[in-house]
C-alpha positions as CSV (number, residue, x, y, z in Angstrom):
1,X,36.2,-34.2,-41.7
2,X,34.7,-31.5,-39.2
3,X,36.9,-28.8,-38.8
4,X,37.9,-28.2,-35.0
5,X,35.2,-25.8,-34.5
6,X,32.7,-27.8,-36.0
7,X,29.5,-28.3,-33.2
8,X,28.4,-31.4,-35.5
9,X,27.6,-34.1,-32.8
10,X,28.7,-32.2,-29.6
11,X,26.4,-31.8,-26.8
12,X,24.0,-29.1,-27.1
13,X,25.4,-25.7,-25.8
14,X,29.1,-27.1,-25.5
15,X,30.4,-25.9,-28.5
16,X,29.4,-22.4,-27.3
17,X,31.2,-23.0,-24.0
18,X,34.4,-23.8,-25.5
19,X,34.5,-20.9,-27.8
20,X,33.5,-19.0,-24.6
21,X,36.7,-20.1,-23.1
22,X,39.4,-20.0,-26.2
23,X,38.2,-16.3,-26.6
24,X,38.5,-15.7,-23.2
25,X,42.1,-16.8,-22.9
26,X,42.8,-15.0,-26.1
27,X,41.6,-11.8,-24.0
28,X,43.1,-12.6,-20.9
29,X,46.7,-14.0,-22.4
30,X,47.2,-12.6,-25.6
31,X,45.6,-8.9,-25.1
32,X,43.1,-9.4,-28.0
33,X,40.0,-7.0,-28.4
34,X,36.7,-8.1,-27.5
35,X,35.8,-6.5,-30.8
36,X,37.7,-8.1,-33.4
37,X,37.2,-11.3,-31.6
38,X,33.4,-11.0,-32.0
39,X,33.3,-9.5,-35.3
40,X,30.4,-11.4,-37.4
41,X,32.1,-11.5,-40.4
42,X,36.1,-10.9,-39.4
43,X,35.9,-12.7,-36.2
44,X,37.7,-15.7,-34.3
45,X,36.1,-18.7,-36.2
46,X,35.3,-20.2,-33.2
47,X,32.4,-17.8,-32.7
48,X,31.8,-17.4,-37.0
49,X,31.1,-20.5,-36.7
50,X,27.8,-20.8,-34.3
51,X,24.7,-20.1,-35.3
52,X,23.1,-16.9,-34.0
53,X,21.9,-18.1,-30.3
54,X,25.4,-19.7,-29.6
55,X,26.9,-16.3,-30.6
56,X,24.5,-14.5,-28.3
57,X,25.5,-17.1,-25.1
58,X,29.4,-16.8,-26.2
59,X,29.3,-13.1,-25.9
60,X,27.2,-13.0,-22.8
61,X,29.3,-15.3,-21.6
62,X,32.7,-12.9,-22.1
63,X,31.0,-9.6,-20.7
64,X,30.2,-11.4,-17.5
65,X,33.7,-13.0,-17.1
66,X,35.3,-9.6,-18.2
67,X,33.1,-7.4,-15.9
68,X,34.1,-9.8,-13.2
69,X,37.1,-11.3,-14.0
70,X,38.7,-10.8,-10.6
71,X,35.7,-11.9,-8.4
72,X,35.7,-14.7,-10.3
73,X,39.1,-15.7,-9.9
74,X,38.9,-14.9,-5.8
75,X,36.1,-17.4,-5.6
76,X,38.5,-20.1,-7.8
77,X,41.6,-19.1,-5.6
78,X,39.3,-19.7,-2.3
79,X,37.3,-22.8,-3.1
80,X,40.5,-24.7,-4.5
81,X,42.4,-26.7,-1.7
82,X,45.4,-25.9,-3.0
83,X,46.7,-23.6,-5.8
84,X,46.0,-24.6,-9.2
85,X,48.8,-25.9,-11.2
86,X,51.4,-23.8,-12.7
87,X,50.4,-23.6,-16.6
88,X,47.3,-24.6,-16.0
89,X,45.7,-21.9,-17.7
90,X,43.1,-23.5,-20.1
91,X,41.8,-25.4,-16.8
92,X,41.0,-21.3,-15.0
93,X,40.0,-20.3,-18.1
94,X,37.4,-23.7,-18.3
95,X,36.6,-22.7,-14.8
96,X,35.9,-18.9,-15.0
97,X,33.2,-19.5,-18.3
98,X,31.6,-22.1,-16.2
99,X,31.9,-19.6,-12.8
100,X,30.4,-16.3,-15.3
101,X,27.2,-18.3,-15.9
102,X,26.4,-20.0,-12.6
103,X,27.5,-16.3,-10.7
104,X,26.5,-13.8,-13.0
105,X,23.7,-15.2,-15.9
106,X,20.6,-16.9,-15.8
107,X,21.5,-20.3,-17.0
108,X,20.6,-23.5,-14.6
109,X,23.7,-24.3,-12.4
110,X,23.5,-27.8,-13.5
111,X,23.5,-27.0,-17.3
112,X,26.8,-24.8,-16.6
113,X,28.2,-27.9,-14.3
114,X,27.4,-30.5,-16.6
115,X,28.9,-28.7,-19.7
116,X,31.7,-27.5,-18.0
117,X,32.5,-31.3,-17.1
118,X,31.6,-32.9,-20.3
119,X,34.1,-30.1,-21.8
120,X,37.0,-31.1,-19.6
121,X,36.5,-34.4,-20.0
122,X,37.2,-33.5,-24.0
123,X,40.2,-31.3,-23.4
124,X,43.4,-33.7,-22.8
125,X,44.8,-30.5,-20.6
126,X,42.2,-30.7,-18.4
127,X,40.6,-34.1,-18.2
128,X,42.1,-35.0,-15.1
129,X,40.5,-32.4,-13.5
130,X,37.0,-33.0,-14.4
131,X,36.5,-34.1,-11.1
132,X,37.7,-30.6,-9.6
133,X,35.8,-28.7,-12.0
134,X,32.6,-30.7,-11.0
135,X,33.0,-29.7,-7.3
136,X,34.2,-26.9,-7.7
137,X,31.5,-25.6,-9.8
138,X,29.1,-27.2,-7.4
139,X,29.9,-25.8,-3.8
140,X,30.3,-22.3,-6.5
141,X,26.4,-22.6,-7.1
142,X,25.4,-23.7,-3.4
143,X,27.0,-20.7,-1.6
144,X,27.1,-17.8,-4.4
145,X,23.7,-16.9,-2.1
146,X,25.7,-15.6,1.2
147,X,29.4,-15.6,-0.7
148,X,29.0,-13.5,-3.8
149,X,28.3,-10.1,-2.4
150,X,31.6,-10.3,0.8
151,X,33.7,-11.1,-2.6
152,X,32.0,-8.2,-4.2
153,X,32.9,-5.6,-1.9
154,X,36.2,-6.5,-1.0
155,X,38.3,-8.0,-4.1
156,X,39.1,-4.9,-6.4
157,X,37.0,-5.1,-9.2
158,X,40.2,-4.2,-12.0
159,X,43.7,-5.0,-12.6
160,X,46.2,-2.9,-10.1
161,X,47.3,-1.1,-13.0
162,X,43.7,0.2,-14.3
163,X,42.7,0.9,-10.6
164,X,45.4,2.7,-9.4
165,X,45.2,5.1,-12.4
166,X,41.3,5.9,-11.6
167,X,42.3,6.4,-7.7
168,X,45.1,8.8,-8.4
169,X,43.0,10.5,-11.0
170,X,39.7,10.7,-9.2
171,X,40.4,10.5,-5.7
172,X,36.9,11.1,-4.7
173,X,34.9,9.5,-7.2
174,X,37.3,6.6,-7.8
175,X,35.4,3.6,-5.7
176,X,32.3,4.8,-7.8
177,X,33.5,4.9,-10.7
178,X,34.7,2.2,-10.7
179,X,31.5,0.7,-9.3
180,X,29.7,1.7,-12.2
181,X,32.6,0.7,-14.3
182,X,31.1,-3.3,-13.6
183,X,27.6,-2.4,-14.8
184,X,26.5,-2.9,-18.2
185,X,24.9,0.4,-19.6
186,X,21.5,1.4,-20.6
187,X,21.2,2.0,-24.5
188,X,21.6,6.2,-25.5
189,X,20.0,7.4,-28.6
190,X,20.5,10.6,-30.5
191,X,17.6,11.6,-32.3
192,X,17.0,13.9,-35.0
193,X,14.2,15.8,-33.5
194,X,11.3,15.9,-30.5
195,X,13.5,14.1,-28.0
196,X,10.1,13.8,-25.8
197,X,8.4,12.5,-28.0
198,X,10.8,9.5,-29.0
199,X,11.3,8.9,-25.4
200,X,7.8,8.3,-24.7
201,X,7.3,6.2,-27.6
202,X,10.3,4.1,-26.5
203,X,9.7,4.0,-23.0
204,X,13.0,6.1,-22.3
205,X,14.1,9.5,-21.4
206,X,15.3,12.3,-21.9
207,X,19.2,13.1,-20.7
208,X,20.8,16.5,-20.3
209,X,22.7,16.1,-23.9
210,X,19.4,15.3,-25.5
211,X,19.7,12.0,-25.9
212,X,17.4,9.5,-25.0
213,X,18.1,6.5,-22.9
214,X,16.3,3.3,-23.5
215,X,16.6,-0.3,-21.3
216,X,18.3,-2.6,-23.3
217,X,15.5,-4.1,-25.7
218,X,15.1,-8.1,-25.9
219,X,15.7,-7.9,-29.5
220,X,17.9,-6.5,-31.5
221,X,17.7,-2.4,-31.4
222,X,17.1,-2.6,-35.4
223,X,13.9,-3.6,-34.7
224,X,12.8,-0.9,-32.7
225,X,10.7,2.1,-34.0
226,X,12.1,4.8,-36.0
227,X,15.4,2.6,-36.8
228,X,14.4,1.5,-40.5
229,X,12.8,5.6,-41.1
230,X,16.5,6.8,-40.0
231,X,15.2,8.8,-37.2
232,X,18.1,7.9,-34.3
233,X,21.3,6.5,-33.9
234,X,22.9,4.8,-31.2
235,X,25.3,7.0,-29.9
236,X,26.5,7.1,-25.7
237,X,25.3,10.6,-24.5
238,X,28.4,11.3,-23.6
239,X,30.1,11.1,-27.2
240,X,27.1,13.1,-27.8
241,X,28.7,16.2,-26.4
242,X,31.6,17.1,-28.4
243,X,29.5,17.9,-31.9
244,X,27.3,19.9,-29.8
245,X,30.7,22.2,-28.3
246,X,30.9,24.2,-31.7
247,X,29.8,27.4,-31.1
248,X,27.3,27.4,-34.1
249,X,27.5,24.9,-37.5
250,X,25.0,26.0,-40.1
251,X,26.2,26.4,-43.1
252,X,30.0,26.0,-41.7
253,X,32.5,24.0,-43.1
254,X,33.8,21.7,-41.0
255,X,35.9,18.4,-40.9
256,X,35.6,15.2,-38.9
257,X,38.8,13.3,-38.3
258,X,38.9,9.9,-37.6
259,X,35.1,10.3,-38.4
260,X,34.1,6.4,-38.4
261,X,31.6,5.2,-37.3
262,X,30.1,8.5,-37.8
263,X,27.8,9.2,-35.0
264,X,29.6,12.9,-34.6
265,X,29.7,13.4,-38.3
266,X,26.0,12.9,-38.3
267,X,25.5,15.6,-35.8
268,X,27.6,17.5,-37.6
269,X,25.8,17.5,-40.3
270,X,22.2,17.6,-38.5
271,X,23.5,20.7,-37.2
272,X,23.6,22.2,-40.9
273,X,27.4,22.2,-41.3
274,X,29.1,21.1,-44.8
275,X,31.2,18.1,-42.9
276,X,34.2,16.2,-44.7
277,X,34.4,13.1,-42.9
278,X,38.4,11.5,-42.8
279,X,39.1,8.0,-42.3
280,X,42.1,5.9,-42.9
281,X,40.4,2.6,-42.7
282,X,38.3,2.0,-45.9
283,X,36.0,-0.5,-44.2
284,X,35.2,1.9,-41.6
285,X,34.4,4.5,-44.0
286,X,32.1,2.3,-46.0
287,X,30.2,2.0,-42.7
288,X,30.3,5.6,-42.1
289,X,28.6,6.3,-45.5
290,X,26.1,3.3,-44.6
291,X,25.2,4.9,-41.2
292,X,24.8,8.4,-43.2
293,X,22.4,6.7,-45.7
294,X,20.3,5.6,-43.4
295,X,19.9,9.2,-41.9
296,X,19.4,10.6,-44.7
297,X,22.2,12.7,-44.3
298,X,25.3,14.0,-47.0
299,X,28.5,14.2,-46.0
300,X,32.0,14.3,-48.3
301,X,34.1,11.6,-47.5
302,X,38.2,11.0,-47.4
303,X,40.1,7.9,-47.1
304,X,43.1,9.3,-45.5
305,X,45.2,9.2,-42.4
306,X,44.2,12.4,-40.3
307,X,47.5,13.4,-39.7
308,X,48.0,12.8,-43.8
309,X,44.5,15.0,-44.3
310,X,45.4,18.2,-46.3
311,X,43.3,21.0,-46.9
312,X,45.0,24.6,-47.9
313,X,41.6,26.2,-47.5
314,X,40.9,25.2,-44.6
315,X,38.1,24.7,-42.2
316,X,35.5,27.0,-39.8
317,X,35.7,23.6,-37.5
318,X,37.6,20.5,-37.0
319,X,36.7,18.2,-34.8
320,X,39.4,15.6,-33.3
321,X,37.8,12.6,-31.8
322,X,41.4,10.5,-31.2
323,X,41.9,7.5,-31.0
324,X,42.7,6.5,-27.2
325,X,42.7,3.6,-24.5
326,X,38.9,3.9,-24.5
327,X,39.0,3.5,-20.7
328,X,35.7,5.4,-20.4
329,X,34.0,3.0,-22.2
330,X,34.3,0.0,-20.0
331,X,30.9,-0.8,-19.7
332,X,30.4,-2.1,-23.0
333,X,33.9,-3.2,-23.1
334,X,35.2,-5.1,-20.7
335,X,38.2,-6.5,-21.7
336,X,40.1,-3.1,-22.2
337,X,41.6,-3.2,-18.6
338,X,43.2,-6.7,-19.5
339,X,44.2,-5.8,-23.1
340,X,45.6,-2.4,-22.3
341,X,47.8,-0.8,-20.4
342,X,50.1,2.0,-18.7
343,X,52.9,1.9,-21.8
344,X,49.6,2.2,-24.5
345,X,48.0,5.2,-23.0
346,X,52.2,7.3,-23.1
347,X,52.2,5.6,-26.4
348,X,48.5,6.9,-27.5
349,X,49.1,10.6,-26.4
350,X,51.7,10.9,-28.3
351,X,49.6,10.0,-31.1
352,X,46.7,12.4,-30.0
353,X,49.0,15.1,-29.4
354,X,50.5,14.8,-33.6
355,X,47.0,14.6,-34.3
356,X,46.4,17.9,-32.7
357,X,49.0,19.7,-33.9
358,X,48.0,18.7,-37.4
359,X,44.2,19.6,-36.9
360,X,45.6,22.9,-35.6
361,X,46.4,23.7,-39.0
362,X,43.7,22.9,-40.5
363,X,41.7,25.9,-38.7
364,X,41.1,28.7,-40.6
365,X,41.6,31.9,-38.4
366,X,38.4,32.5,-35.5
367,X,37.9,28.7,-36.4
368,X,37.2,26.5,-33.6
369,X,39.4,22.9,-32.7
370,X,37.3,20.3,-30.9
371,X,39.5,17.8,-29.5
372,X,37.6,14.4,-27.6
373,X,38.5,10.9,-26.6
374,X,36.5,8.5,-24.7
375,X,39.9,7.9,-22.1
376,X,38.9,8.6,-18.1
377,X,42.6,9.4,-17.8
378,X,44.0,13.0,-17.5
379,X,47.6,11.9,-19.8
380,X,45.3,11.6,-22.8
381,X,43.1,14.7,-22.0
382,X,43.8,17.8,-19.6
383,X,47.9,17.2,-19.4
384,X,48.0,16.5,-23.1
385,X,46.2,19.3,-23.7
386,X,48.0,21.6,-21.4
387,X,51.4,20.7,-23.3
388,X,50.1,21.6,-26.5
389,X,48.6,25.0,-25.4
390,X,52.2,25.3,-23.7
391,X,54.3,24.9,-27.0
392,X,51.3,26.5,-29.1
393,X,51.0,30.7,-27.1
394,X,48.7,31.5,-29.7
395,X,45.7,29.1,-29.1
396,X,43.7,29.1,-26.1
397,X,41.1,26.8,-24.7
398,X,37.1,28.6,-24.8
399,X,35.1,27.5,-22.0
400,X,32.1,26.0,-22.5
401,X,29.1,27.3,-21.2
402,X,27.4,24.9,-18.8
403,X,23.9,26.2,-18.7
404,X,24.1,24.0,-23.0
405,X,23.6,20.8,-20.6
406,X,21.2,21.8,-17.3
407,X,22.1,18.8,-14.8
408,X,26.0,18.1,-16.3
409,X,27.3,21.4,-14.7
410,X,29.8,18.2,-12.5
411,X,31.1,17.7,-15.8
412,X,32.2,21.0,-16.8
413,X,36.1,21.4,-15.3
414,X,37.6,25.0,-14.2
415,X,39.4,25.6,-17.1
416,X,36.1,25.4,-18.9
417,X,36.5,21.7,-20.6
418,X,33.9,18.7,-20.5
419,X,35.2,15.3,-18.3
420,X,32.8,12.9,-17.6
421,X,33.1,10.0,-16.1
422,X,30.6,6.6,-15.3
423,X,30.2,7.5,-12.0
424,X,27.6,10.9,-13.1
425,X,23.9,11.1,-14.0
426,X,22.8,8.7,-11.1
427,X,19.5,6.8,-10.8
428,X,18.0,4.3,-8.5
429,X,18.2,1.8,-11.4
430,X,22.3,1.5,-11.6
431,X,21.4,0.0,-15.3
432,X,20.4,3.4,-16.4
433,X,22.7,5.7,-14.8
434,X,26.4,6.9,-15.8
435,X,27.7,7.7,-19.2
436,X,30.9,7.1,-20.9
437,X,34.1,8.6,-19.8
438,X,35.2,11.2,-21.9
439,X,36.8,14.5,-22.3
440,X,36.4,17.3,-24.6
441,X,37.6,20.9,-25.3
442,X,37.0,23.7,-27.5
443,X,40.5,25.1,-28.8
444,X,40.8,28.7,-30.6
445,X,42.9,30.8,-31.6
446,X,44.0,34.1,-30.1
């Protein structure tokens, strides 16, 4: 018998609609990551279970609805004559899949109609209202023309809780940021050498960090030039910056913590430094010594939680990239203002901060502490930071120099730390402007 996720004898394309829906409600309802959900080998079976086109519509399909979510639901609320049931959930969820690709994706309005019918009509919960999700759909795709960009501008783009934070944080750059925060990002390489010359044989450029930014390629990035040689790695530019905040690395030892999936270790180790790269998931650090393969690069390796790391000798460097909300990196994943929330980022710094005091001894004396995460807000970067220096006298933060990154000099804060944020490096092209929100900061002792 097929199994429930079996597409044997269902209409082309639907099985990838309804996986597109049960993931998105495991998003939306149940706080699951994106990630995990869409892991090729790990993942929901409902997505396993497609074949390689159907996995690339499902997760088109998500990014849209996620980037969107509450545009989408505005334009539901608003076309519906009255509310939608209470507990209707899997029939919004239907609705916002079908509403993602007629709004947002190039597939036919009528495909998306059609499937999104035929899929209600299958669904007990929601066969009563194929006749609502037919017009509703329809009238969707006749007036998205003159409706779509008044919803746009006017519905907030995030949950309360997620755009209250980025007001409060970044009073003048908020409505930007979180602008950009709806745009899906360019592709950022770092390359090993002649960043020029790799961005005119990829048809990219060249960024203040030194990476090089590429439009998203129709195929898979593998496939590009210079992957299989090992001569780049896909890596944000603004992740880029923390390996680059040591003050020098040849021939220094220095250790990685929470290392996977090991773009930093790699420029680490670029960099000439002898690296020890820490990771308490073994899976991750099998990928970390895969990546580092490719390179070409060498790197010792520990399976250990950071905060478990010991090393009486020392280090000339440690570099702390914590674990954190990842709020800066909303553009690629979308589903972290609906799966995270106020109590995890007081509940992540307090993890950040026992990771820093641990690193802290782990610094031989005139060593350097890099501490990063990829969080836009302050509780997991300048006010964490500010308590430890406050219950630690004898370190101090080093300021950076911003002349390292001409044309970043925004990102470089009083105190001498590094805060970016999506709303930076503009362009005319929104698809290739912004980075990552992160922050960074050299630590040393007095």
């Amino acid at each position: 018998m097929p199994s429930r996720y079996d597409p044997v004898d269902l209409k082309p394309g639907l099985a990838a609609r309804q996986a597109a829906t049960r993931l998105l409600a495991a998003v939306t309802e149940s706080r699951a990551s994106l990630d995990g959900l869409l892991d090729p080998a790990g993942g929901n079976p409902a997505f396993t279970g497609l074949g390689p086109q159907d996995r690339l519509l499902v997760r088109a399909i998500l990014l849209s609805a996620l980037r969107h979510l509450r545009v989408i639901d505005a334009y539901i609320d608003e076309l519906v004559t009255s509310p939608l049931p209470e507990g209707a959930k899997a029939l919004r969820q239907l609705l916002r899949v079908g509403a993602a690709q007629i709004l947002f994706l190039d597939v036919p309005d009528r495909a998306a109609v059609d499937l999104a019918v035929s899929q209600a009509n299958g669904d007990p919960r929601n066969r009563r209202f194929a006749g609502l999700v037919n017009a509703l759909l329809r009238r969707m795709g006749r007036e998205k023309e003159s409706r779509l960009s008044e919803l746009t501008a006017t519905v907030p783009p995030f949950p309360d809780w997620f755009v209250s934070r980025i007001q409060n944080a970044y009073s003048q750059e908020a409505d930007s940021i979180l602008s950009m925060l709806s745009v899906p990002p360019a592709i950022d390489l770092t390359v090993k050498t002649d960043p020029a010359g790799w961005a005119e044989r990829l048809g990219g450029t060249v960024l203040p960090t030194g990476s090089v930014r590429i439009a998203r390629p129709a195929g898979p990035v593998t496939d590009l030039e210079g992957y299989d040689g090992g001569d780049w790695w896909v890596q944000d530019a603004a992740a880029s910056i923390p390996a680059q905040m040591f003050s020098r690395l040849d021939g220094l030892e220095v250790a990685d913590l929470c290392a996977a999936p090991g773009g930093k270790t790699a420029q680490l180790a670029l960099a000439g430094a002898r690296v020890t790269a820490c990771d308490q998931s073994a899976n991750r650090l099998e990928r970390l010594k895969g990546n580092l393969s490719r390179l070409g690069l060498e790197v010792s390796t520990h399976l250990s939680r950071a905060q478990d790391f010991k090393a009486p000798e020392g280090f000339d460097g440690v570099l702390v990239d914590a674990p954190c909300s990842s709020t800066g990196t909303v553009r690629r994943h979308p589903d972290i203002p609906y799966t995270k929330g106020p109590e995890d980022i007081t509940r992540l710094t307090q993890v950040q901060r026992a990771l820093l005091d641990h690193a802290a001894g782990l610094v031989r004396p005139k060593g350097e502490l890099v501490f990063s995460n990829c969080s836009l807000d302050p509780e997991e970067g300048e006010l964490m930071v500010q308590g430890f220096l406050a219950d630690h006298p004898s370190w101090r933060i080093k300021p950076v120099d911003a002349s390292r990154w001409p044309g970043m000099e925004a990102a470089i804060t009083e105190l001498g730390e590094v805060r970016t944020h999506p709303a930076m490096l503009s362009d005319d092209d929104p698809a290739q402007a912004g980075l990552d929100g992160f922050y960074a900061v050299v630590l040393t002792q007095e």
